[in-house]
VEXDREN-2710 file (C-alpha; in Angstrom, 1 decimal):
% VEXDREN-2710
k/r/px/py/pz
1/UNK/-24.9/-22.3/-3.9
2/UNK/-22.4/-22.0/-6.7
3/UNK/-24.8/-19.0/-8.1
4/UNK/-24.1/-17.0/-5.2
5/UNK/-20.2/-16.3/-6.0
6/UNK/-21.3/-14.7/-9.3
7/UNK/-24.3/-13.4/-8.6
8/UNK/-24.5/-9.8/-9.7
9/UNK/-26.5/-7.3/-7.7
10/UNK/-29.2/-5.0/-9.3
11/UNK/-28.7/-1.4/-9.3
12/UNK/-32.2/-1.1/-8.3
13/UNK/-31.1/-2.8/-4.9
14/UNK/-28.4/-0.5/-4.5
15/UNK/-30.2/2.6/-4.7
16/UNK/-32.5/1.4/-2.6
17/UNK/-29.9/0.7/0.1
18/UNK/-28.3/4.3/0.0
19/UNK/-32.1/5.7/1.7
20/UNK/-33.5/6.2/5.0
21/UNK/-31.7/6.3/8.4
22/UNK/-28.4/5.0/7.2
23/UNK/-28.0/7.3/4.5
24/UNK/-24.6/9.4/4.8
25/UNK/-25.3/13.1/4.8
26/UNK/-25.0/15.1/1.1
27/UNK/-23.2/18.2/2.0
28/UNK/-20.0/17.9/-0.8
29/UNK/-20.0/20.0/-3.9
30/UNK/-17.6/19.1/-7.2
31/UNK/-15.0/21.8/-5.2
32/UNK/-15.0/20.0/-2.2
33/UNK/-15.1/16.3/-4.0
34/UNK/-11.5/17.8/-6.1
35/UNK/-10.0/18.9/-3.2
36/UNK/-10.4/16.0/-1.5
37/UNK/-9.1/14.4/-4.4
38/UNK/-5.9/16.7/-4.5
39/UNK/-5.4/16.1/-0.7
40/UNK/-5.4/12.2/-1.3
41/UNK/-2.9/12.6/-4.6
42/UNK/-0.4/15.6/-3.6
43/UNK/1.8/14.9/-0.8
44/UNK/3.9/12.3/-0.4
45/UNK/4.9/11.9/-4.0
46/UNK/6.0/14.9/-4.5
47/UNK/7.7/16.2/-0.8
48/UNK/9.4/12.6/-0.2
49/UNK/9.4/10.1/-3.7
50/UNK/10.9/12.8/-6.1
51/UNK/14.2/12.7/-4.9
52/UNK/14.8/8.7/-4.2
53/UNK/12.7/7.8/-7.8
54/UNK/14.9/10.5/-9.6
55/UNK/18.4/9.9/-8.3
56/UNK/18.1/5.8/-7.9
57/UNK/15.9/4.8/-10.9
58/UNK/14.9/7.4/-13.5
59/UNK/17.1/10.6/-13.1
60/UNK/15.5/13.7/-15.1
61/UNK/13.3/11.1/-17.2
62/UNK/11.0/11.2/-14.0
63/UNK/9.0/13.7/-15.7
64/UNK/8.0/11.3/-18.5
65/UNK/7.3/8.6/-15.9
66/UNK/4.8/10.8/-14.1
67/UNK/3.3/11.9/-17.4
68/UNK/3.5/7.7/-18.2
69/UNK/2.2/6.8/-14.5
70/UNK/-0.4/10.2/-15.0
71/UNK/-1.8/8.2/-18.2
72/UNK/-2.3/5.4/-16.6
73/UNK/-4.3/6.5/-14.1
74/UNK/-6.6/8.7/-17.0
75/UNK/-8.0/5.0/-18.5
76/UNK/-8.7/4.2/-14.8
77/UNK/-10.2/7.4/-13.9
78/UNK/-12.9/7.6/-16.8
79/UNK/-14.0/4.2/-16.4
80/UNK/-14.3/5.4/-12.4
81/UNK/-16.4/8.3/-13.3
82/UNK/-18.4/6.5/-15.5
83/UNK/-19.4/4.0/-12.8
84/UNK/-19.5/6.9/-9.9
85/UNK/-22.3/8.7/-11.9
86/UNK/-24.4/5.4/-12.7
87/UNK/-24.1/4.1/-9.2
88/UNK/-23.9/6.9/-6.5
89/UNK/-23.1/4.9/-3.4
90/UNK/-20.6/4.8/-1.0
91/UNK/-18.0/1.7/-1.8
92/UNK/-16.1/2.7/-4.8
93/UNK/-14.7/-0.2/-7.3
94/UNK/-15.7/-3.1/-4.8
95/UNK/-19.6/-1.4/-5.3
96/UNK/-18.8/-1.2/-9.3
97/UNK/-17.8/-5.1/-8.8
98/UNK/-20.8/-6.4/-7.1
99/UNK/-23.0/-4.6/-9.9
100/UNK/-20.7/-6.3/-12.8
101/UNK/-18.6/-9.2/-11.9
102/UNK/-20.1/-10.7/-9.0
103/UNK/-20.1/-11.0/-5.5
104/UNK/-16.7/-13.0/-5.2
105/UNK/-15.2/-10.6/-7.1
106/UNK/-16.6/-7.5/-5.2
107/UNK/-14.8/-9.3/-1.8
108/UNK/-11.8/-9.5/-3.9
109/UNK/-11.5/-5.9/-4.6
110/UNK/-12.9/-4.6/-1.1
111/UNK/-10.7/-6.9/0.6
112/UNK/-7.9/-5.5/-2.0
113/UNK/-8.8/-1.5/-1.3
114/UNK/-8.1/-1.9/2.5
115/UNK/-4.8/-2.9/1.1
116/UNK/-4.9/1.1/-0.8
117/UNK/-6.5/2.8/2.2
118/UNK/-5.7/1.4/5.4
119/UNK/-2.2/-0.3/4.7
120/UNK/-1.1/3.0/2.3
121/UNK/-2.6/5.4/5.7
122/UNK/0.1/3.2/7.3
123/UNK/3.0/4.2/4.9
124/UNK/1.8/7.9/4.7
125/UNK/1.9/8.6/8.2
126/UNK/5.2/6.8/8.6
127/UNK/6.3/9.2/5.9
128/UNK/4.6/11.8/8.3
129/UNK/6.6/10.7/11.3
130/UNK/9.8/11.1/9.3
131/UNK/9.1/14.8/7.7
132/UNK/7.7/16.0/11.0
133/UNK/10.8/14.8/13.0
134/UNK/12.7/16.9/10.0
135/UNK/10.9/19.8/10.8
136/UNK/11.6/19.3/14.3
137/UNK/15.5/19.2/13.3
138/UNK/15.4/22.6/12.1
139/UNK/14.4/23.7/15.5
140/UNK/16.7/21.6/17.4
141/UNK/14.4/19.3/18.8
142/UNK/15.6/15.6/18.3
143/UNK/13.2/12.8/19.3
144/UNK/14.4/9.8/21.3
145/UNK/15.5/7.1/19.4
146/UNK/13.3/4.6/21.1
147/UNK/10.1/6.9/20.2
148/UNK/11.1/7.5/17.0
149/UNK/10.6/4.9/14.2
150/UNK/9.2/1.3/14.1
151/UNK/10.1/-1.3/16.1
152/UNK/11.0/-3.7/12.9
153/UNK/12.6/-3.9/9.7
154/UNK/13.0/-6.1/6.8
155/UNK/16.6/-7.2/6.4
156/UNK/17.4/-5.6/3.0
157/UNK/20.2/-8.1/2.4
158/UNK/18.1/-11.5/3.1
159/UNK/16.5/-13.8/0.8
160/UNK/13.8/-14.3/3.3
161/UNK/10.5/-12.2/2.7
162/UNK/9.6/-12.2/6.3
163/UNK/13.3/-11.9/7.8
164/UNK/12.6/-9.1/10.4
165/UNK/15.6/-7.8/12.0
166/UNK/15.4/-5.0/15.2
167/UNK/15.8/-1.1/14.8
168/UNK/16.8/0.1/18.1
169/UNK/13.2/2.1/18.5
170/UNK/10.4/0.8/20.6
171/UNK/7.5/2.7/18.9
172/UNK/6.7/5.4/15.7
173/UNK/5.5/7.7/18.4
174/UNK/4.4/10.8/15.8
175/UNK/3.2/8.7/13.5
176/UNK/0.4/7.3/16.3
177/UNK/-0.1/10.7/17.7
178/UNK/-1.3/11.8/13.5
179/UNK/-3.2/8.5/13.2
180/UNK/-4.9/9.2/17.0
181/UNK/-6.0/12.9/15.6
182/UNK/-6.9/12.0/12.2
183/UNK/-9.0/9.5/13.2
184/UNK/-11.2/12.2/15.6
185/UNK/-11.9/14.4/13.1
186/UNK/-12.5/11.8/10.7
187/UNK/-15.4/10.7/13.8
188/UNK/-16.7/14.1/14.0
189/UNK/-17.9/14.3/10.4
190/UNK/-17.6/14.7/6.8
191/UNK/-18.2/17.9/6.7
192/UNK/-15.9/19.4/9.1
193/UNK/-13.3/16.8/7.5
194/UNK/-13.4/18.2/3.8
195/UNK/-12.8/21.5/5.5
196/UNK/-9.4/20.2/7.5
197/UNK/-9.1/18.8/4.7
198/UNK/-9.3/21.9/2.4
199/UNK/-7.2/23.9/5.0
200/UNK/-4.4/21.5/4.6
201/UNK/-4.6/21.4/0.7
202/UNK/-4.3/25.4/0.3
203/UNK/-1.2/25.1/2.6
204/UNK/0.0/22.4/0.5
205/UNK/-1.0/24.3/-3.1
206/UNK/0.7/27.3/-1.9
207/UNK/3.6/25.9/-1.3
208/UNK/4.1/23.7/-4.5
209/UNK/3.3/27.1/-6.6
210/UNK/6.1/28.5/-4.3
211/UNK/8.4/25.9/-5.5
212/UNK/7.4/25.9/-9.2
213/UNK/7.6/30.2/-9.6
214/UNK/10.8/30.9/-7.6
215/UNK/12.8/27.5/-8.2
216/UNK/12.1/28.4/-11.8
217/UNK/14.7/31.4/-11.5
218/UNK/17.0/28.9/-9.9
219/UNK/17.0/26.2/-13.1
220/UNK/20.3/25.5/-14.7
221/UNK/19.7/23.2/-17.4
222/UNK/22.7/21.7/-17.9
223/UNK/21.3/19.3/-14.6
224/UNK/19.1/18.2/-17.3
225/UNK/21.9/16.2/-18.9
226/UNK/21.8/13.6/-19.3
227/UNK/18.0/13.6/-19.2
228/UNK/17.6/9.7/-19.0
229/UNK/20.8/8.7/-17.6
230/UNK/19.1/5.0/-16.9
231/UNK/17.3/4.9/-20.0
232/UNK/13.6/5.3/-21.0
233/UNK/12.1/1.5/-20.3
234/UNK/12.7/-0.5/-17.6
235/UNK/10.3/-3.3/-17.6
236/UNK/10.4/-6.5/-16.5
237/UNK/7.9/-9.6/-15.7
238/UNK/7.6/-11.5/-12.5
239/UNK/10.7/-9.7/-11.8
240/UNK/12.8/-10.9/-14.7
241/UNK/14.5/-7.9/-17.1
242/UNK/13.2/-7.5/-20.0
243/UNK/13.8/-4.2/-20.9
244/UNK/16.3/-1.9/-20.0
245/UNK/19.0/-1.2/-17.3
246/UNK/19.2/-3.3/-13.6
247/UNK/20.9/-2.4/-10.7
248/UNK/23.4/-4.7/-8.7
249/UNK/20.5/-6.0/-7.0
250/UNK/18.4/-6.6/-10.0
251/UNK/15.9/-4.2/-9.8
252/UNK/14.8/-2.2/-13.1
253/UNK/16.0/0.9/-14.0
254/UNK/14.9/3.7/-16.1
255/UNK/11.8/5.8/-17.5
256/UNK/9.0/2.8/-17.1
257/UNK/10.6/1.3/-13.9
258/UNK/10.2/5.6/-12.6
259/UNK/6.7/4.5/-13.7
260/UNK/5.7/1.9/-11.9
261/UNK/7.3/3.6/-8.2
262/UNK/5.8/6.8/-9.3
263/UNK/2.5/5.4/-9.8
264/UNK/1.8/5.2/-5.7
265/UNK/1.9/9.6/-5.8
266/UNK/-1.2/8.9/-8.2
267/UNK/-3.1/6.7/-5.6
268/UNK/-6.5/8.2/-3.8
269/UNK/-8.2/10.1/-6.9
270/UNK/-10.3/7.4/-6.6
271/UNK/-11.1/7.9/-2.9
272/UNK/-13.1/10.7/-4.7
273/UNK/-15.4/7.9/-5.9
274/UNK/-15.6/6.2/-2.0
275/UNK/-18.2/9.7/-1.3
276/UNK/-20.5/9.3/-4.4
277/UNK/-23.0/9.0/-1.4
278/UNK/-21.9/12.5/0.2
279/UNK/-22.3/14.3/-3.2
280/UNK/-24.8/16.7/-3.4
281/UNK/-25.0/16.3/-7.0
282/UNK/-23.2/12.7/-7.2
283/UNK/-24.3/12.3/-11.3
284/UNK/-22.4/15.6/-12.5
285/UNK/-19.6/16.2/-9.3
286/UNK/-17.9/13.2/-8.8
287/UNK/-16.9/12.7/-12.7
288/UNK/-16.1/16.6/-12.5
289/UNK/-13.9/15.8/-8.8
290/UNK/-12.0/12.5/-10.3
291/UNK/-11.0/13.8/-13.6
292/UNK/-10.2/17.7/-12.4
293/UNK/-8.5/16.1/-9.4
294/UNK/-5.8/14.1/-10.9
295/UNK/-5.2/16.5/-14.3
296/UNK/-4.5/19.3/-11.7
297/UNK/-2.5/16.7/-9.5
298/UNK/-0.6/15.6/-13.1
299/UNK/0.7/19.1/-14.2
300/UNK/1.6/20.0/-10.9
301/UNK/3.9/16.8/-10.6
302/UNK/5.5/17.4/-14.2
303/UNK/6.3/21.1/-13.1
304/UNK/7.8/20.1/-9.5
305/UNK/9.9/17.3/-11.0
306/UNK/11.2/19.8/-14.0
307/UNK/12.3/21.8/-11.1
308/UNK/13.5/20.2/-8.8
309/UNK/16.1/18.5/-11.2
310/UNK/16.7/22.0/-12.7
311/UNK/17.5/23.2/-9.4
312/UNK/19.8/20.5/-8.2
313/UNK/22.0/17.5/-10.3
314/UNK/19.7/14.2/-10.3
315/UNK/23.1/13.0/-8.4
316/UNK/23.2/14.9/-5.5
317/UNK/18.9/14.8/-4.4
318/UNK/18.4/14.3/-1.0
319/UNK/16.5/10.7/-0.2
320/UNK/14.3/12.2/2.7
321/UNK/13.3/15.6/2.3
322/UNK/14.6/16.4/-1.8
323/UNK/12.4/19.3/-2.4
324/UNK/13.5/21.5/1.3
325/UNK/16.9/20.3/0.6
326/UNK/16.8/21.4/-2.6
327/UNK/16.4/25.1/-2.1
328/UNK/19.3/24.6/0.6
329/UNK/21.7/23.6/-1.7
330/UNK/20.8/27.0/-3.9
331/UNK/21.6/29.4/-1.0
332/UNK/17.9/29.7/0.0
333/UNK/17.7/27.7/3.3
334/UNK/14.8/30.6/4.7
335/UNK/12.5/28.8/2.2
336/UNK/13.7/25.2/3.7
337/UNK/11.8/25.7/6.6
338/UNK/8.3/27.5/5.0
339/UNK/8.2/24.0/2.6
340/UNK/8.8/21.2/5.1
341/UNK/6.6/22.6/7.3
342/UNK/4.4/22.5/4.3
343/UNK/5.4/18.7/3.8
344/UNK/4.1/18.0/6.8
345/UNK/0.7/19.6/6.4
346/UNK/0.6/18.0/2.7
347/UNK/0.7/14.8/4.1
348/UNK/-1.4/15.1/6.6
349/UNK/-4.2/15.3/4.1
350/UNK/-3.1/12.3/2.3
351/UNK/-3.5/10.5/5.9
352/UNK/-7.0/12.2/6.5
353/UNK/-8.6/11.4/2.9
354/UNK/-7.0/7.7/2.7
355/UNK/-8.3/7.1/6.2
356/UNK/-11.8/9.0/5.4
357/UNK/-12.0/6.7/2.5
358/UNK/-11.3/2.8/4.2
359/UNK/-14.8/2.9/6.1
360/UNK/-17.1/3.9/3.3
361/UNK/-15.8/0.9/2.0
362/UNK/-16.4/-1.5/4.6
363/UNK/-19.8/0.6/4.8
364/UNK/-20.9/-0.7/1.3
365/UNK/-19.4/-4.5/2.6
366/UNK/-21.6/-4.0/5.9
367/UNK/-24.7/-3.2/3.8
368/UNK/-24.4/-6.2/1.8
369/UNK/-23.7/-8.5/5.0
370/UNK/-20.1/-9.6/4.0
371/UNK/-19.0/-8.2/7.0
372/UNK/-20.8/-7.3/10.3
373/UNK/-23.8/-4.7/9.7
374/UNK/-23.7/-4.6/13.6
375/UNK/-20.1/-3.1/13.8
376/UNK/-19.2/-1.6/9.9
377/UNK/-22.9/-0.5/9.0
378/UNK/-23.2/1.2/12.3
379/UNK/-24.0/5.2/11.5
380/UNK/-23.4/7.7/14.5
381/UNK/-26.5/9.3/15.5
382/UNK/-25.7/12.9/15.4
383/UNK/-22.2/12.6/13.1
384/UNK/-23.4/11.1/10.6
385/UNK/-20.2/9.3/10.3
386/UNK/-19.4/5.3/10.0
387/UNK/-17.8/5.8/13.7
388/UNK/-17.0/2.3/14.7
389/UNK/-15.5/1.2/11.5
390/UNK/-13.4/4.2/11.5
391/UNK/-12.0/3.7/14.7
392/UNK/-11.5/0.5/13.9
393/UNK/-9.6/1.5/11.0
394/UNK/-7.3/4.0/13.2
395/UNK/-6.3/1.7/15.7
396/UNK/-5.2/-0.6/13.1
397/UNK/-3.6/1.7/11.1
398/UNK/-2.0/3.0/14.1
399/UNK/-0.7/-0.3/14.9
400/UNK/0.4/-0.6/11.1
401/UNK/3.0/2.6/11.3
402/UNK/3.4/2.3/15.2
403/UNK/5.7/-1.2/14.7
404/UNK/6.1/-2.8/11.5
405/UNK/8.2/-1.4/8.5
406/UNK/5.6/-0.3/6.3
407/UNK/8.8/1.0/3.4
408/UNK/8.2/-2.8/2.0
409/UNK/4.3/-2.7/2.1
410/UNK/4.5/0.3/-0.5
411/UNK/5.1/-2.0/-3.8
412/UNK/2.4/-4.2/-2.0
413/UNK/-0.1/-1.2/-1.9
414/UNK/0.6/-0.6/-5.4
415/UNK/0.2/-4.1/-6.9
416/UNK/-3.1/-3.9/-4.7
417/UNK/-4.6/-0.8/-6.6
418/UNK/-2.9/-1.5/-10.1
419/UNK/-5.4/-4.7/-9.7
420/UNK/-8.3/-2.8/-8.8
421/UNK/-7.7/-0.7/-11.4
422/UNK/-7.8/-3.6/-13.8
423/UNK/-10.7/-4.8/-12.7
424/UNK/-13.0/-1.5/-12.8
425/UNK/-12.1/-1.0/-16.5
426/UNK/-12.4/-4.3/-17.1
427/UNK/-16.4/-4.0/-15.5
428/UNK/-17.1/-0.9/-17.5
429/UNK/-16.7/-3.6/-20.9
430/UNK/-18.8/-6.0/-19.2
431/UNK/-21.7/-3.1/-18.2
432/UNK/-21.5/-1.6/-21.7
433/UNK/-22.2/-5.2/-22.9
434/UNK/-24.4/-6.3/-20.5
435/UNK/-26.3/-3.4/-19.9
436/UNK/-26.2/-1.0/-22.3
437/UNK/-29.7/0.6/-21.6
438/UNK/-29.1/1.7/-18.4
439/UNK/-28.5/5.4/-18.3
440/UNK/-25.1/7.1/-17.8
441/UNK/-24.9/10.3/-17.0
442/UNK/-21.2/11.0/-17.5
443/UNK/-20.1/8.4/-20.0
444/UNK/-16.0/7.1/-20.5
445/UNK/-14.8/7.9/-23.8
446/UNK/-14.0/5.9/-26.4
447/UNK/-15.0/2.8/-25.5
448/UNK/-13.4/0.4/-25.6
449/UNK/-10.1/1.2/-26.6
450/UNK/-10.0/3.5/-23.0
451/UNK/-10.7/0.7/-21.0
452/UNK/-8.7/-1.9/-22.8
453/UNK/-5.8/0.2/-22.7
454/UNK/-6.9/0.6/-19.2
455/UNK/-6.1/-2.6/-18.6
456/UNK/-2.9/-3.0/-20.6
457/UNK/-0.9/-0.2/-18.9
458/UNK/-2.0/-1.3/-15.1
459/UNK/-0.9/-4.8/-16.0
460/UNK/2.1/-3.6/-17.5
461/UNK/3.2/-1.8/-14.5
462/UNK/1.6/-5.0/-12.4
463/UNK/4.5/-7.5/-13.7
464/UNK/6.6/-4.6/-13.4
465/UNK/7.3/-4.6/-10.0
466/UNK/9.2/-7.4/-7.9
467/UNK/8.1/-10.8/-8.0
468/UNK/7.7/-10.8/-4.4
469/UNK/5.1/-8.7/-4.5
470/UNK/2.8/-10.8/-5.9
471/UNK/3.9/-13.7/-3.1
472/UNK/2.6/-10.9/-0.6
473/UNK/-0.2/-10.5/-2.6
474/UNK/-1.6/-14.2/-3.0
475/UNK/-0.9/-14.4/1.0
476/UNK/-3.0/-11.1/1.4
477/UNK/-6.2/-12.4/-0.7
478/UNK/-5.9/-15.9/0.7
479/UNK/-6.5/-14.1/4.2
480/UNK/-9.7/-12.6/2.1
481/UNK/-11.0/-15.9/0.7
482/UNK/-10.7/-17.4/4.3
483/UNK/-12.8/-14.9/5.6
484/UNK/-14.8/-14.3/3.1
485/UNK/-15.9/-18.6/3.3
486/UNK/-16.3/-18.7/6.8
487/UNK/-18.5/-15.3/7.5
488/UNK/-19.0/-13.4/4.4
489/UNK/-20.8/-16.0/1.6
490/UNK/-22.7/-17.0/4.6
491/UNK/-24.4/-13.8/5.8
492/UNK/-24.3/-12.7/2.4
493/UNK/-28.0/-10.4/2.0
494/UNK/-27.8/-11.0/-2.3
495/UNK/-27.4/-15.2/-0.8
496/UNK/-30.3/-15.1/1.2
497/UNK/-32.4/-12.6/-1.2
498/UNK/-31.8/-15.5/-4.1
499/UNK/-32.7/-17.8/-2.5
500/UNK/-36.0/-16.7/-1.4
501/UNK/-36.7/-16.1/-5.1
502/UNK/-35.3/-19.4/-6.1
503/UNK/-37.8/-20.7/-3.3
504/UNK/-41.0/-18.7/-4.0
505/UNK/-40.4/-18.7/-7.8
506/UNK/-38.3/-21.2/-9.2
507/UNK/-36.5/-20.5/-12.1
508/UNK/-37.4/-17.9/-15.2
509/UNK/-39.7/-18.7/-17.9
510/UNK/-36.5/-18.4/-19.8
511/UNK/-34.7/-20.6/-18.1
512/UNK/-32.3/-18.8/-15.8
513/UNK/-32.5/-18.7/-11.8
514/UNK/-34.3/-15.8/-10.9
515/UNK/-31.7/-12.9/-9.8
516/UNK/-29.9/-14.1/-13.1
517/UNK/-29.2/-10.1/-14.7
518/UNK/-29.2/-12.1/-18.2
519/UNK/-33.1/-13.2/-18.1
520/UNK/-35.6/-12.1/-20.2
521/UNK/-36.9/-8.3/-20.0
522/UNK/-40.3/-9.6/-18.7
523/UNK/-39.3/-12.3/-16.6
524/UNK/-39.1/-11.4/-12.5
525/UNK/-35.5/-12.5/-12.9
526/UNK/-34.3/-9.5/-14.4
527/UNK/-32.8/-6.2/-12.4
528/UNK/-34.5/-3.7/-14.1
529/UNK/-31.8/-1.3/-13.7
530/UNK/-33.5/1.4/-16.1
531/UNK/-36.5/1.5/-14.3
532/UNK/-35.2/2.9/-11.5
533/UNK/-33.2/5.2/-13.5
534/UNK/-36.8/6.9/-15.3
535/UNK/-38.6/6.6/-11.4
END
């Protein structure tokens, strides 16, 4: 039925699904939804990505290209809390989709955000593995090689995407063990994992406030010169300059190409979105957790990055651990230890949101029937918790950071959520349009030059980034069409829900197939979408 790939699916239906037995428990407040969105955001992009983005592509400038990558992510983020407060389910942009676009297009982006949860987990707790073995260093404590990294890696010097080349270790050994206890409390429940959760972000704050108020006394400004050393763009399209500086292997430098490698610290405000279901007051606290989340996350990044390359010439970061390293190279090693063991705990609550994000997802997916209800839908009795799906999503992840060498699936987790992005603002145009009765609690402003520039700067950064990239990509979503074909469109509930009403009612006295959101107000056809918001 060629209907079924764009049919859209009434709000009134979605509601309805979020009741009874399977509901996920409301015990998160606007606090608890912003600290799980600091957790997801603050970690890895500042304790490990400062100091290889500023010394290889952007040098000082990398404080414009977080407040550039910060921007970026505002368009997204009010068209997210928008959709958040109208549709207060689990499932995030693929739920936004489904309600808009379509149901092809809500496989696309689910199938895209386990690209941003489970494959970025896989990168975060490899970046784990290597800040906890650094913390081990300081103690003495040295890991075998053959426990201590994945078992592959891409041959940097090869033409051939998939050349994989051997790397002397057998398995990622700490970055399994994290996955392994991550995925236990993420079992046990919600609740006790925003409070993990907000135990591991006060370590974290605390320690970036450290950095900003006594590296401050440590800032020599003449590291600021030259402040953009590489320049301020940096863009190119399918990989071809077209602005700005390129290194020997053809990669963009400068401000914009900081931008677009800066953008991944940005990604998991929207996993704040992913627990509209677990809000207690979903309309007014997930807006207030999105937006607070990544303003806080913004500033905080800007004052880190002024720093940090006050502290320390651009030239002489360290690639692993810049921000420890840093306050070595200024006579302060006591402090050294205190922030990477601070690191570690950082991202650790990246791992735990990212992770506690990936089955509410495939929650909202089960619930629709595009994959198994039996397995993803299932809801532990006493937990609460999507159990299955989220051990599921550990053992894969697990896999993910145990063997293969996640450093090239990074760009590929980015081009995944740049396109979600893209598409959620571009579904806040078509619900404006479409349905602009329906009520909204917390509305986007300036609509529609947010959204449209929404979709300008996410595209921009899109073509940005190495062609290959979107190679990966096309691979990665033909994987999701396959599936999609062969189980999902097939055991689809909105499939077989039109077309019993195609069967018992024929068309609209309009015209249109019943289910068809453009029908006449009267006509059985139509979701009445602000019905349900007066009941």
């Amino acid at each position: 039925m060629a209907n079924q790939y764009f049919s859209r699916k009434p709000l009134a239906m979605l509601l309805e699904e979020a009741k009874g037995e399977n509901r996920l428990r409301r015990v998160l407040g606007p606090v608890g939804l912003s600290s799980l969105g600091v957790g997801a955001i603050i970690g890895a992009g500042i304790f490990v990505s400062t100091g290889a983005i500023a010394k290889q592509t952007a040098g000082p400038a990398l404080m414009l290209s977080y407040v550039a990558a910060g921007l970026v992510c505002i368009f997204a983020a009010l068209c997210y809390a928008e959709f958040a407060s109208m549709v207060p389910v689990a499932g995030s942009a693929y739920t936004y989709a489904y309600a808009t676009l379509g149901e092809l297009f809500a496989w696309i982006i689910g199938w895209d955000l386990v690209l941003e949860y489970a494959v970025g987990s896989a990168v975060v707790a490899n970046g784990w593995s290597g800040y906890f073995q650094s913390v081990l260093g300081l103690l003495g404590v040295e890991l075998p090689k053959a426990l201590s990294g994945p078992a592959l890696q891409y041959n940097a010097t090869s033409t051939n995407l998939m050349h994989l080349e051997a790397t002397g270790s057998i398995i990622n050994l700490p970055a399994v063990c994290i996955v392994a206890l991550v995925t236990t409390v993420l079992v046990v429940g919600i609740k006790e994992s925003a409070r993990f959760n907000a135990t591991m972000v006060m370590v974290k704050l605390a320690a970036v406030l450290f950095v900003i108020g006594v590296g401050a006394f440590y800032v020599n400004t003449a590291n600021w010169h030259p402040f953009a050393p590489y320049g301020f763009t940096g863009l190119s399209f399918f990989g071809t300059p077209v602005a700005g500086q390129v290194d020997a292997g053809g990669r963009p430098l400068g401000m914009l190409a900081g931008a677009a490698l800066a953008f991944f610290a940005y990604i998991g405000f929207d996993s704040v979105s992913t627990h509209a279901e677990e809000a207690k007051n979903p309309q007014r606290d997930v807006p207030i957790g999105i937006v607070a989340s990544l303003v806080i996350c913004t500033i905080l990044y800007i004052a880190v990055v002024a720093v940090l390359t006050g502290m320390v010439h651009y030239s002489q970061l360290d690639i692993n651990a810049p921000v420890s390293e840093a306050f070595k190279q200024v006579g302060l090693p006591w402090a050294q230890g205190l922030i990477a063991a601070a690191g570690v705990a950082g991202i650790t609550s990246v791992l735990l949101v990212m992770m506690l994000s990936q089955p509410r997802v495939l929650l909202a997916m089960a619930r629709d029937g595009l994959v198994s209800p039996n397995f993803f839908g299932a809801i532990h009795e006493k937990f609460r918790t999507p159990y299955k799906s989220t051990i599921l999503t550990g053992i894969f992840v697990g896999i993910l950071a145990a063997f293969l060498p996640i450093d090239v699936l990074l760009e590929l987790v980015n081009i995944g959520t740049l396109m979600a992005f893209v598409i959620v603002c571009a579904a806040v145009l078509i619900m404006r349009k479409k349905h602009p009765e329906a009520e909204r609690p917390f509305r986007a402003p300036f609509v529609p030059l947010v959204p449209v520039l929404g979709i300008v700067t996410c595209s921009i950064l899109m073509f940005s980034l190495p062609a290959y990239n979107w190679v990966r990509l096309a691979i990665w979503l033909g994987l999701g069409f396959l599936i999609y074909y062969f189980y999902g469109r097939r055991h689809s509930v909105m499939s077989r829900h039109l077309g019993h009403e195609i069967a018992a009612h024929g068309v609209s006295p309009g015209g249109q197939a019943v289910g068809d959101p453009d029908a006449p107000p009267d006509s059985p056809a139509r979701p009445i979408d602000s019905q349900v918001d007066k009941k």
